[in-house]
C-alpha positions in Angstrom: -0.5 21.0 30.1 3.6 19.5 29.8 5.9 20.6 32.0 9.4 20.8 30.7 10.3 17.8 31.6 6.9 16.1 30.1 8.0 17.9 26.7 11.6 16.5 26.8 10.4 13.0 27.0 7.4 13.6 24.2 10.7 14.9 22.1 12.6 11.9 22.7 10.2 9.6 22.5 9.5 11.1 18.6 13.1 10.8 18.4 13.3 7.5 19.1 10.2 6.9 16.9 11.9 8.1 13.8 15.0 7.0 14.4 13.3 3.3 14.5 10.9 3.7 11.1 14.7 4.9 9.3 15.6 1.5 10.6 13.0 -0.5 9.0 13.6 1.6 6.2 16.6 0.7 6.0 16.2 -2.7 6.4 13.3 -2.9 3.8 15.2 -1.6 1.0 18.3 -3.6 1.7 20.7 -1.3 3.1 23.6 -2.8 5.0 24.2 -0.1 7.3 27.5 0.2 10.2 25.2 1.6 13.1 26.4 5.5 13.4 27.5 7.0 16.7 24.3 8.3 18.3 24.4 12.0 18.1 21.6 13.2 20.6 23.0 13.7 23.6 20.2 11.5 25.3 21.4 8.7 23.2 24.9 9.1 24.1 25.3 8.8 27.6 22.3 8.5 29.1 24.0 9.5 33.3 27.3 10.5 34.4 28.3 6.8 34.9 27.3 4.5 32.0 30.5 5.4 29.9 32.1 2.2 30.0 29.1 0.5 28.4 28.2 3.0 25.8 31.4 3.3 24.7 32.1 -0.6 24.6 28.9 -0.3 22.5 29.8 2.3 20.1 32.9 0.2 19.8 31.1 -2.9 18.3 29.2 -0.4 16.2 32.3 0.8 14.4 33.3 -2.6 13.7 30.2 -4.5 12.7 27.5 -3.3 10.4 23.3 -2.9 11.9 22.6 -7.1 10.6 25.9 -8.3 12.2 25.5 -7.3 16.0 23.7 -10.1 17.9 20.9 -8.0 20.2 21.7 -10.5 23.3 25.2 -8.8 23.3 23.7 -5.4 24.0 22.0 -6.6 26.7 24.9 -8.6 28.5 27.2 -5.6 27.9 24.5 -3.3 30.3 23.8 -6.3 32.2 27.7 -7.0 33.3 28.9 -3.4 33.5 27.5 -0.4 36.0 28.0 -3.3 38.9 29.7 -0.3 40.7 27.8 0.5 43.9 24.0 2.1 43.1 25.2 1.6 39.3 27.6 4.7 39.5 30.3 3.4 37.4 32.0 0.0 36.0 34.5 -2.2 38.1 37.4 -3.2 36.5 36.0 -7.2 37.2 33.4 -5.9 35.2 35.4 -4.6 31.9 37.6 -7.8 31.9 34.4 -9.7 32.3 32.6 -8.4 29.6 35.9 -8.5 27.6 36.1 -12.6 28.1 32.7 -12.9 27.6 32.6 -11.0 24.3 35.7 -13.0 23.0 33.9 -16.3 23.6 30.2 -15.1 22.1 29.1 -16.8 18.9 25.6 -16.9 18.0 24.4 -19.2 14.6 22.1 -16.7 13.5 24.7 -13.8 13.9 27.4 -15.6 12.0 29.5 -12.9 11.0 29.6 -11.5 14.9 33.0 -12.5 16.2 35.3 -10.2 18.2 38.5 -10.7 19.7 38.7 -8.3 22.9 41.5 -7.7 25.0 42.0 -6.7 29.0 45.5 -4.7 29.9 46.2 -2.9 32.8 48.9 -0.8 34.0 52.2 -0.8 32.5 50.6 -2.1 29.6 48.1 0.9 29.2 50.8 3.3 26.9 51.0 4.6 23.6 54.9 3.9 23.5 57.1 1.8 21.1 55.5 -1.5 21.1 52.4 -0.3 22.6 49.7 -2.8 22.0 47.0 0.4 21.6 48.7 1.9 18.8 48.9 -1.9 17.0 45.1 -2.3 17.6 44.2 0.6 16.2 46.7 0.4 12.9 45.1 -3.1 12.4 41.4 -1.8 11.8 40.5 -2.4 15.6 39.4 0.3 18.7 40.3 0.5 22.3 37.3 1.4 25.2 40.5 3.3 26.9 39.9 4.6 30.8 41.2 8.1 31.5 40.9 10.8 34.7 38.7 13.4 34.4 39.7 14.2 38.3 41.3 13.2 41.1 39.1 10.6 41.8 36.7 10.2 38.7 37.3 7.8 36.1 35.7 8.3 32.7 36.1 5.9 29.5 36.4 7.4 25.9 36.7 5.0 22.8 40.1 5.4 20.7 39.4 5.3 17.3 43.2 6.1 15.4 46.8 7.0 16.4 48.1 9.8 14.0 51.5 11.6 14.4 51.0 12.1 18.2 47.8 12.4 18.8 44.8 10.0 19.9 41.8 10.3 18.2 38.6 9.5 20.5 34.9 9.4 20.6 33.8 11.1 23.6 30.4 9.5 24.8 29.8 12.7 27.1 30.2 15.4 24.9 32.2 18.1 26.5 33.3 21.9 25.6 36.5 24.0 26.3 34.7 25.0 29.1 35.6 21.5 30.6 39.0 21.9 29.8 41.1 24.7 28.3 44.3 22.9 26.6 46.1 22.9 23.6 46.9 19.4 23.9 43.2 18.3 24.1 41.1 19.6 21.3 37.9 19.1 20.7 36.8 18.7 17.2 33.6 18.6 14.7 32.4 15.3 13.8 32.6 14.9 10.2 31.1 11.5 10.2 29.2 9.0 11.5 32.1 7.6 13.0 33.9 10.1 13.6 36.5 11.3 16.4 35.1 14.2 18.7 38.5 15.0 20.6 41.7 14.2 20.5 44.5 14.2 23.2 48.0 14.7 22.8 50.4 11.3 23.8 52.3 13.9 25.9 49.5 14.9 27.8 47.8 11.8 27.9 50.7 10.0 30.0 52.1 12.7 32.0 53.9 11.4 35.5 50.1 12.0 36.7 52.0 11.4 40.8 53.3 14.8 40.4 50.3 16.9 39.2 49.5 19.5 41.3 46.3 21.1 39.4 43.1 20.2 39.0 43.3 20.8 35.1 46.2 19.3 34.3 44.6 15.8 35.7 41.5 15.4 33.0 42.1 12.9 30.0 45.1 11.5 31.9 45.8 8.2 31.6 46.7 8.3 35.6 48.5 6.6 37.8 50.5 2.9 36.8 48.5 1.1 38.8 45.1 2.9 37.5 45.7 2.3 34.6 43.2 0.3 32.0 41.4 -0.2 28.5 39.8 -3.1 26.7 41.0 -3.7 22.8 38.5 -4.6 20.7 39.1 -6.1 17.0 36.7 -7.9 14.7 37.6 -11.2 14.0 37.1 -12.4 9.9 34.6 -14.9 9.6 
């Protein structure tokens, strides 16, 4: 007789199961496919610390189609990040690691797999004039962009566009107003595969976070100068 638990794994191992025969199916019939954002939550993030990675991830899936992305880059990418103490979390050492490394990967039988990914930190982190976010994202590109979810919790969402305002993200932990009652974060439907699940207002994302005083008023913050941090990612033409 399953427990729940037992029952949960039997449903995500038929999951997993299907989700790899559409693959071959896929690949038998000649489909070119960009690899979708993973919509069951188990397939998201898996804990409460593997953010940076999926997101990174999901990143690479938005830019490159199934055939393009090299499967040794999915492995260093988990390999390098959750180096955080008892794998709770991603060091900054970590992100620009993985960001160096990813710019230097080629791979002769991924030819087309070329990514040019980029490490800023503090005063750079802003979605000003000039901002070097907004001109990744107008040029086709996405940003693995670190924001507080507490006072001392980091969390990483993946920005996907910059529209009048407002930063469109893919939240790897999907979250509901529960989490956060706002009217300048919204949670939205996906329409798409690769689709934005949230977005955050500019305003609130870089409030003077030194001077918040309520626990609230501190999630999808970009935080404190010298918190601050994201990693640009842009596919490179080959």
């Amino acid at each position: 007789m399953l427990n729940r638990e037992g029952f949960r794994n039997r449903q995500f191992v038929a999951q997993v199961f299907v989700y790899v025969l559409s693959c071959r199916s896929d690949t038998q019939k000649g489909v070119v496919m960009k690899v979708p954002f993973r919509q069951q939550q188990a397939t998201l993030q898996v804990t409460e610390y593997d953010c940076v990675p999926v997101s990174i991830i999901s990143g690479l899936s938005y830019l490159f189609r199934r055939r393009e992305i090299p499967p040794f880059v999915v492995h260093r990418i988990y390999k390098e990040c959750l180096d955080y103490e008892g794998s709770r979390g991603t060091t900054s050492r970590a992100i620009m690691d993985i960001g160096h490394w990813l710019t230097c990967y080629r791979e002769k039988s991924f030819p087309r797999f070329a990514v040019a990914a980029t490490y800023l930190a503090g005063t750079q982190v802003r979605l000003k004039d000039n901002s070097k976010i907004i001109d990744c994202l107008a040029n086709g590109g996405v940003v693995a962009l670190c924001v507080q979810t507490s006072q001392y919790e980091r969390h990483c969402l993946l920005a996907l566009d910059y529209s009048d305002d407002w930063l469109y993200c893919h939240e790897p932990l999907p979250r509901s107003k529960r989490f956060i009652q706002c009217d300048q974060v919204q949670f939205i439907e996906q329409t798409g595969h690769h689709a934005a699940n949230v977005r955050i207002h500019r305003i609130w994302l870089e409030k003077n976070y030194d001077k918040v005083t309520q626990a609230k008023e501190r999630k999808y913050v970009l935080g404190s100068i010298h918190k601050r941090e994201c990693l640009l990612l842009k596919r490179l033409p080959r």
